[in-house]
Structure formats: C-alpha cells, structure tokens
N, C-alpha and C positions, 0 to 999 in steps of 0.2 A: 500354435499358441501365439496371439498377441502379443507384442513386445507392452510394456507398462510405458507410460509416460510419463517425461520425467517433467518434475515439478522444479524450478532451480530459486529461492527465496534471497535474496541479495541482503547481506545484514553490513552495519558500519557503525561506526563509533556514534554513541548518543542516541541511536535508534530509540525509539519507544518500543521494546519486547514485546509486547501485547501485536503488535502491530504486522510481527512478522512471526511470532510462536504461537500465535494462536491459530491462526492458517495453516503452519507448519501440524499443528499437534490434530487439527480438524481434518487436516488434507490426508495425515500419515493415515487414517481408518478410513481411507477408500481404496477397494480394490481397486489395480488396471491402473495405479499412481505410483510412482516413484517421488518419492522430495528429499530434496539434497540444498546444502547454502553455499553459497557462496560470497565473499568479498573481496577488497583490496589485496588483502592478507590472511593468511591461513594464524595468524596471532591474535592473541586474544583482545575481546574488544570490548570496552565497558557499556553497556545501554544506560540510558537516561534514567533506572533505578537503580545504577550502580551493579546489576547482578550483568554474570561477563559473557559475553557470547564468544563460539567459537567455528567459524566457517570449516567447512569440509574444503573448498578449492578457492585460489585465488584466481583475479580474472582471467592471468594468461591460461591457468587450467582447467577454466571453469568448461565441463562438458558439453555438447550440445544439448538444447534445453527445448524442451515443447511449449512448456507456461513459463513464461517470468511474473517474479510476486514481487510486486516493488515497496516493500515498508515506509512509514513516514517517521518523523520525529518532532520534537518541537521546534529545531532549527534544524532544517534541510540544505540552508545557503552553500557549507562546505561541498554538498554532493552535489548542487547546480555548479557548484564552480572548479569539483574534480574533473579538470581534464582526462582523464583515463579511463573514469567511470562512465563519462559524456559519450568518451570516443566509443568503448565497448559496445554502449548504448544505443550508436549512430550505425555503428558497423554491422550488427547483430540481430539489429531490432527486426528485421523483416525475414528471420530464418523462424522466430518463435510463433506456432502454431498461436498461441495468449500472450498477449501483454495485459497484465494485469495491476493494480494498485491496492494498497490499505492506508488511510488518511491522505496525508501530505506525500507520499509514496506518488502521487499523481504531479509532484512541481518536479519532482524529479524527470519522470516522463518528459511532460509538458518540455522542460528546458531541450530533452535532448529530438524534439518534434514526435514524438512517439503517440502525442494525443490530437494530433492536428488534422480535423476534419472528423472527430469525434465526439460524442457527447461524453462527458465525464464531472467527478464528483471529489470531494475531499471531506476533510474536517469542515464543518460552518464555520470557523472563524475562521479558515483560511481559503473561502469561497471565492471573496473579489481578488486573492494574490492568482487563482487561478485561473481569472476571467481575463487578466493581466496580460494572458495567451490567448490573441484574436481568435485565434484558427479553432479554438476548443469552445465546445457548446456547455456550457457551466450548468449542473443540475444541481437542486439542494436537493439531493432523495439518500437515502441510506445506501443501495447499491443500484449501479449505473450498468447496465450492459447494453452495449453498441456494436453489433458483429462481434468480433473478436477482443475486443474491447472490455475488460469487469473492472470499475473502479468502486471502491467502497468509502463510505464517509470516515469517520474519526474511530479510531482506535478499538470498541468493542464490536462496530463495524465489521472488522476483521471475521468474525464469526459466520455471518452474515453473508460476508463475502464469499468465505471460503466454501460454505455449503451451495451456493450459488453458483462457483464456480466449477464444483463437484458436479450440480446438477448438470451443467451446460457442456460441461469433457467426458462423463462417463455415464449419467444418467441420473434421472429422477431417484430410481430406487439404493441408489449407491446412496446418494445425498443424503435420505430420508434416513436410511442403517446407521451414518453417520451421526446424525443428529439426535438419532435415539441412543445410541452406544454413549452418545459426552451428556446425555439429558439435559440437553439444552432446549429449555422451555422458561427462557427470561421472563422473571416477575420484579422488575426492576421495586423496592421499595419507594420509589420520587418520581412521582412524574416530571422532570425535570431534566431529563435528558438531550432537548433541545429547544432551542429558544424560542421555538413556536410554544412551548406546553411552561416553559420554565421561569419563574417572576418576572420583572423587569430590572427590577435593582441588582438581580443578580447574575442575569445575563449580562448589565452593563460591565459590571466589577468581571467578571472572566472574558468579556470582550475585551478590555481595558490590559488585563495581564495580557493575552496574545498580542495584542498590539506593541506591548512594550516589549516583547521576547520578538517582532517580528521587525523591529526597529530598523536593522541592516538588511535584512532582507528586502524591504521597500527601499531604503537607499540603493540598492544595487539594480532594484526592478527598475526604479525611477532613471538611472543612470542609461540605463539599455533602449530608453523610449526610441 
C-alpha cells in the first residue's frame, strides 16, 4: 500500500484563514493525502479575522513534507523578513516533491528564491510587488501551474487551487469527488470579482486600500533594488 502524501500548510500570525483553511479543509477529502500545519510555534496564532489558529509542529519539528501550501495575508512583510522562516525555506525547499502558494503566500516564496525561473501568480493588487522578483514570470490567471510549481490568485483562489492541486498529485477523479463532496459550484452573486469584470471607481477605491496596507512593504522592496 502506498504511503499518503503529506500535505504540510505553514500558518503565521495575521494569516488570511481562508488562504490556508480552505485548502487545508478541500485537501483533507482527498484520498492518498495527508495535511498537517505547521509554523514558527506550536502557540496560538491570531489570523487577520481574529479567529485563532493552531499549528500541529513547529519548524524545527516540522516533518518531511511532499507539498508545501504557502498562505498569504494582507501583510506578508514580517514573513519576508523572518529569518527562520526564510532559512527553513532556503534549506528545504528542494526536498518538497510541490511548492505551492494561496494569494500573497507567493512574496513569501518569491523572497526566499523558490519562484525563480517560474511562472507564478498572486492576489491582482499584489501582481507588480511580485513582478518586483526578475527571476519570476508574473501571470494574472486565477491558478498558475509550472511543473512543480501551483500558485493560486487571491484568497477564494485557494479553492481553485487546492482542487488543482488534488488533480495534479493524485488524480483528476480524486479532485472531481472532492469538489462534489464541498458542492462547490460558485455562483458568485457580482460580477465583480476582479478588476477586469469589476466597475472602475471601485477597483480604484480597493486598489487604493492595498496600496496603503502595502506602504512598508514597497519601502522595503524599494530599499533591496
């Protein structure tokens, strides 16, 4: 009998939930998968709704892993600039069968060279911080897959992703059970889910919020030229 693959989902303080629980809970109904999390600390960690996440291992314990699932958040800057996280990242990265991403989950990559010489994808407001990284081939598409490579766009992405990446490790018909087991068959009520379909005035006004949530972020980018 096959051994299962293990899935290892990296959570951190301010995470966006959605980002990494929803792959997490899509991932958990496929056969032939293992998912387990991991981060800094086995301690409780608050996500950017306030509701708390709780890692199974920390990095020194973190097991070996087949897929890593890299979450994003609204600010990611602490995780580019966690030494520890970078190092695990540097150290590790060419044992895992996937490197994978959900939104911003992709600067995090990118910082520690994990996207270089890839095509790869994020959240659309934070397209050009990722283009910031010569080496990476910037796609606006919902999910990105380049060999080994699955980066998915902004946060309900995740879905998207994760069935994507079900299809691509264990098969078409695992993905497909999945997808019908969570009835996921989005009828989103707005076309307005991205700023190709979405007004203009109100693209500008949530371009406008990123921009100012991404404020140190570009000081830090700018500083590294």
């Amino acid at each position: 009998m096959n051994q299962p693959l293990r899935v290892g989902i990296y959570l951190f303080e301010n995470m966006t939930m959605l980002d990494g629980y929803a792959p997490l809970q899509a991932l958990s109904f496929v056969p032939g998968l293992e998912v387990t999390t991991f981060a800094n600390t086995t301690a409780p960690l608050r996500s950017d709704s306030a509701a708390l996440l709780l890692a199974t291992h920390d990095l020194a314990g973190c097991p070996p892993l087949d897929v890593l699932v890299m979450p994003g958040g609204g600010d990611v800057l602490p995780q580019l600039q966690d030494r520890d996280l970078q190092a695990f990242l540097r150290e590790r990265g060419n044992e895992f069968a996937w490197v994978t991403s959900v939104c911003t989950g992709a600067l995090i990559l990118a910082e520690a060279g994990l996207l270089d010489g890839y095509r790869a994808t994020t959240h659309w407001g934070w397209l050009e911080r990722l283009a910031r990284y010569p080496r990476i081939a910037v796609a606006d598409e919902r999910v990105v897959v380049d060999r080994n490579r699955i980066t998915g766009g902004g946060i309900t992405a995740g879905l998207d992703f994760a069935l994507t990446l079900a299809g691509n490790v264990v098969g078409d018909e695992a993905a497909q059970a999945a997808q019908l087991v969570m009835q996921y068959e989005p009828a989103p009520p707005y076309a307005c889910g991205h700023p190709a379909r979405a007004p203009a005035p109100l693209t500008a006004a949530v371009r406008g919020m990123v921009d100012q949530r991404c404020a140190a972020l570009d000081a830090w980018l700018d500083q590294r030229r």
